[in-house]
N, C-alpha and C positions, 0 to 999 in steps of 0.2 A: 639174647639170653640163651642159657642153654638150656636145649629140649633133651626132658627127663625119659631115663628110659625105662622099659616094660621090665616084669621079670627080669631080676638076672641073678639067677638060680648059680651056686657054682658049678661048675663044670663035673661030671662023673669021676671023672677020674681023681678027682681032690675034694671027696666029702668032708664033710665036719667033722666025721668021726674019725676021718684019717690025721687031718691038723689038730686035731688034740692030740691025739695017739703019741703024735711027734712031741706034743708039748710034756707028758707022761714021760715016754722017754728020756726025754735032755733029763731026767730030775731034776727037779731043786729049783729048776728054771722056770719054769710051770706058771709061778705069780711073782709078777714082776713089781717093783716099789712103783711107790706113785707118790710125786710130787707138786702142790698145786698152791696157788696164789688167784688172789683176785683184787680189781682193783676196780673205779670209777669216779665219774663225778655228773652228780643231780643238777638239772637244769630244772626240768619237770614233778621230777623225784618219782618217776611211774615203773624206773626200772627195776628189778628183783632178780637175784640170781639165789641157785641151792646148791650145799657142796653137800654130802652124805658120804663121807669114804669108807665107812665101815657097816654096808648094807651085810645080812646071811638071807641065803635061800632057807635054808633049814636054821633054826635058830639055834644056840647053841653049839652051829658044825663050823669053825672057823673054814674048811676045806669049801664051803658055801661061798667064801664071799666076794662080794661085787661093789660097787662103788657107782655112786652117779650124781652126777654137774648139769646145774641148768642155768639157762640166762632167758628172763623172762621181759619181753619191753612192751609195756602196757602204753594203753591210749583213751581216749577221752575217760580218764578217771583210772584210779591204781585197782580196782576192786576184782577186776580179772585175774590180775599179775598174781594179787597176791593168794588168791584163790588159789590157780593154779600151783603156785609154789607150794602153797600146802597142803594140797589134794592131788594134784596129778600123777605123782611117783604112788598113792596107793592104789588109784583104780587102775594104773599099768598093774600093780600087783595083785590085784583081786581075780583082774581078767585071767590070769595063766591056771589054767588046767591044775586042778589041786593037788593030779598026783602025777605031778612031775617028779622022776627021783632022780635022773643023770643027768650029769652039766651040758651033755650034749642037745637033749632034748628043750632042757630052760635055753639052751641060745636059738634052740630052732623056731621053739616057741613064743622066743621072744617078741619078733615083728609085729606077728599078729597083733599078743596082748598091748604094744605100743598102740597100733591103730585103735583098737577098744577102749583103752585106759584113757586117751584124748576126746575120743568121741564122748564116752559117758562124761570127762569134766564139763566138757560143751556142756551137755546137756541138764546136769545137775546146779551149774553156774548161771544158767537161763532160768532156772526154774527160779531162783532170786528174784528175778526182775531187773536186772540192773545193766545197763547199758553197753557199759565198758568195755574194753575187749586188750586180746595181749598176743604178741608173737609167743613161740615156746618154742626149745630146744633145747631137749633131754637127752642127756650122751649116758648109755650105761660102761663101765668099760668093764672084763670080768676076764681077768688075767688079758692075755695080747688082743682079746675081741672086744672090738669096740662097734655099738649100736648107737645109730642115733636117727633118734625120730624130731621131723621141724614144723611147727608150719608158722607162717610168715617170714621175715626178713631176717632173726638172728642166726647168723650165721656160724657154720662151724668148717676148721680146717685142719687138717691133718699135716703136718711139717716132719716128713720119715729123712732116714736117713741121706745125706748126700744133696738135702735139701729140694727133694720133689714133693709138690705139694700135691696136694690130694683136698679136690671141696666135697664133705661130706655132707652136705645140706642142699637144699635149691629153694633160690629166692623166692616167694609169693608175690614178686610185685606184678602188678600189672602192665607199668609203665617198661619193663625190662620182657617178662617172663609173656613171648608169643603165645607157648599154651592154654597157659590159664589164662588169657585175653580170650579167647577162641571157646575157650569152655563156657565162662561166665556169659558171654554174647550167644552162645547157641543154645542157653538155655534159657534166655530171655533177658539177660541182665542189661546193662545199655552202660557201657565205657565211653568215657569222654572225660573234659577237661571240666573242672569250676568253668562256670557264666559270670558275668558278668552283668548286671541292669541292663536288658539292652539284647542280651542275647551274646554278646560277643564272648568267645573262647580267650580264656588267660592263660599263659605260661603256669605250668605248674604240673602235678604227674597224673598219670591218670588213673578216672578212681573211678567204683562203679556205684552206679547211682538205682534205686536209691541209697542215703546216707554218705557218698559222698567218701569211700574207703578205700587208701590206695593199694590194699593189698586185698589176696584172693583168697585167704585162707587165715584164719585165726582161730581163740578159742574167745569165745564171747559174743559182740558185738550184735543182741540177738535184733537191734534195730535197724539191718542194714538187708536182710531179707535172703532167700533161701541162696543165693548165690554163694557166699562167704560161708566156707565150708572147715569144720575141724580136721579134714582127713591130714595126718599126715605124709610127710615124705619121707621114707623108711630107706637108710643103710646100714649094712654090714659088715666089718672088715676084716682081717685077722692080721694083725702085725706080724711080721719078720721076731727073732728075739733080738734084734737090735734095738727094739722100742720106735719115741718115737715124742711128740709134743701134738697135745690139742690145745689152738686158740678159738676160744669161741666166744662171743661179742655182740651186742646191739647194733642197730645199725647208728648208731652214734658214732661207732669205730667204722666202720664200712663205709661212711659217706666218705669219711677221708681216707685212708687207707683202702690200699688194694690188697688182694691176697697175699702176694708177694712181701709187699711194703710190711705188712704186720710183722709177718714170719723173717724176715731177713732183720727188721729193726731190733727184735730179743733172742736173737741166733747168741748159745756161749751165755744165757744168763740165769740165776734157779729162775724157777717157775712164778714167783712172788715178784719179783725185779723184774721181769719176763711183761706181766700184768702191765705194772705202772711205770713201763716205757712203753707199751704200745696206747696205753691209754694217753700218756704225757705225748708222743707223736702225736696221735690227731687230733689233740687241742692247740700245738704247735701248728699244725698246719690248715685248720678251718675253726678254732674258735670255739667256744662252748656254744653249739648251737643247739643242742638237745643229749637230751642224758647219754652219759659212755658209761659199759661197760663189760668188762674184758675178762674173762676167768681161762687160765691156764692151767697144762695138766701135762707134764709130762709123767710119761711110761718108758720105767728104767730097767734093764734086765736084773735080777734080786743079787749076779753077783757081780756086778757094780754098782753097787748102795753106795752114794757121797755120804762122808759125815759132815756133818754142820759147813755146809756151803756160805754161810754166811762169815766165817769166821774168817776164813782163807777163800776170797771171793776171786784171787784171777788165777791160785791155781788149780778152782775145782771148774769156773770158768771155763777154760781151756782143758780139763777134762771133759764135760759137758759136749764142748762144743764138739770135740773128737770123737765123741760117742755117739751122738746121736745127731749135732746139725753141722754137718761140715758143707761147706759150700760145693752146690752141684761138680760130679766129678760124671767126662763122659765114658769112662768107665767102668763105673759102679752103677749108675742109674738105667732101667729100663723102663719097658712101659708095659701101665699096667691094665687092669679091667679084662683080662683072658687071654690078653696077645703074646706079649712077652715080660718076662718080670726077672729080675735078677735079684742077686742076694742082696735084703734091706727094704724091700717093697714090699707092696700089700696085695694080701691075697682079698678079691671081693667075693664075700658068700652070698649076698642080697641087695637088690633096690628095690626098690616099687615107690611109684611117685603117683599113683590115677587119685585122683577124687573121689572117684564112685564105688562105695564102700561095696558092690557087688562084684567088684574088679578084685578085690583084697583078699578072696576066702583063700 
């Protein structure tokens, strides 16, 4: 698995107030369209997704607004999930500093209030009493910056131009993620497999006991003991203006699809049809074995708005695909995260992945 990394602050010479500035300048380019679909299919019925596309910081200031998508996959019972969908997005927004007044400042501020606004749902959703518990991942996107905060298994990716994908999330599982293996065990927790009568180890992933959870991190599950932790794993990113598509999915989609697989299967389709072929893939190739589902987002520059894509589907199609997913060229793609990035890639402004909410100020 891969090992998440510390701070990563953008570099001096490319603050945040510089990449707006640039966004200010292009005019007109500034807020890009956003086109989104979602799709699934209930095995358990515990999954929950949120689309919100017309959030204001300031209300009544259209120049305010932001938009945010979640996909929530609940476990032993829906009553997390659904919590969360409908509380989580305000305690993100409670926690931010009231007198935020520039967009620079609400992205700065963002992170943080992500970490706070998941913590207090933990905690407000325990005081219930109730068992349950739920992956969560919350993508704000607010013109080319896109945040997103996770913790468990729903995952989200980034598909930018030329087709470099970008994973903006890191898995909680235990059975994949060395770290969080390492944390939970150092702090007492005890990893291992189900027993069997007998004492014998079965095939199956590893979970920590007690309760028996195969992931490291959630919001709920307050029977499973201090190990299982809401912090989340916090990125930040700033697209190119060439935009860009997020899929982000249960791991219902994840068991069978790879990153690639998702992103290459709805390359060239709107955002809606985009959904449910990547959900129709991985029932194609593993079977309804637990809830899918798949919410898509692409991020259009404002002047290349499709009209009614649906009406003329191969030749906006192949617009689409020309704009934002054309298959890797080694020309146009570079690499990114500080080193080198070419026109079409992403700038990163933040991570922070620790657990330890004294790690986060």
């Amino acid at each position: 698995a891969e090992r998440e990394r510390r701070k990563m602050p953008l570099p001096p010479a490319l603050p945040l107030a510089t990449l707006i500035g640039r966004e200010l300048r292009a005019g007109g380019s500034e807020r890009p369209a956003l086109r989104y679909g979602h799709a699934g299919f209930a095995k358990r019925g515990e999954d929950y997704f949120l689309v919100k596309p017309d959030c204001l910081r300031v209300p009544g200031d259209p120049s305010t607004a932001f938009s945010v998508f979640a996909v929530f996959d609940g476990h032993n019972g829906v009553s997390a999930a659904v919590f969360s969908k409908e509380h989580l997005l305000e305690h993100v927004m409670s926690a931010l500093p009231p007198d935020i007044g520039s967009r620079e400042d609400w992205l700065q501020a963002l992170p943080r209030a992500l970490v706070a606004g998941f913590v207090k749902a933990d905690i407000d959703f325990q005081r219930k009493g109730e068992v349950s518990g739920t992956t969560a991942t919350l993508v704000v996107v607010d013109g080319f910056t896109v945040t997103v905060a996770s913790v468990g298994d729903s995952r989200c990716i980034l598909d930018t131009q030329g087709g470099e994908l970008q994973l903006l999330t890191v898995d909680h599982r235990l059975e994949e993620n060395v770290e969080e293996r390492e944390r939970v065990t150092a702090s007492g927790g005890e990893v291992g497999r189900l027993n069997l009568f007998g004492g014998q180890e079965v095939v199956g992933p590893l979970r920590c006991w007690p309760g028996g959870l195969c992931l490291s991190r959630s919001i709920g599950d307050m029977d499973v003991g201090e190990y299982i932790v809401p912090v989340p794993h916090v990125k930040q990113v700033k697209l190119s203006s060439v935009g860009g598509r997020l899929i982000m999915a249960s791991d219902g989609i994840w068991d069978a699809l790879s990153n690639e697989a998702a992103a290459k299967s709805c390359r060239g389709l709107p955002a809606e049809l985009a959904a449910k072929l990547v959900v129709k893939q991985a029932l194609k190739k593993c079977g309804l074995k637990d809830d899918t589902t798949c919410v898509v987002v692409d991020i259009i520059p404002s002047d290349h708005h499709l009209t009614s894509p649906q009406l003329s589907p191969k030749r906006n199609q192949n617009k689409l695909k020309s704009l934002l997913f054309r298959r890797r060229s080694h020309s146009s793609v570079g690499k990114v995260g500080g080193k080198s990035a070419s026109i079409g890639s992403v700038e990163e402004l933040f991570e922070e992945g620790s657990a330890m909410l004294e790690e986060r100020a």
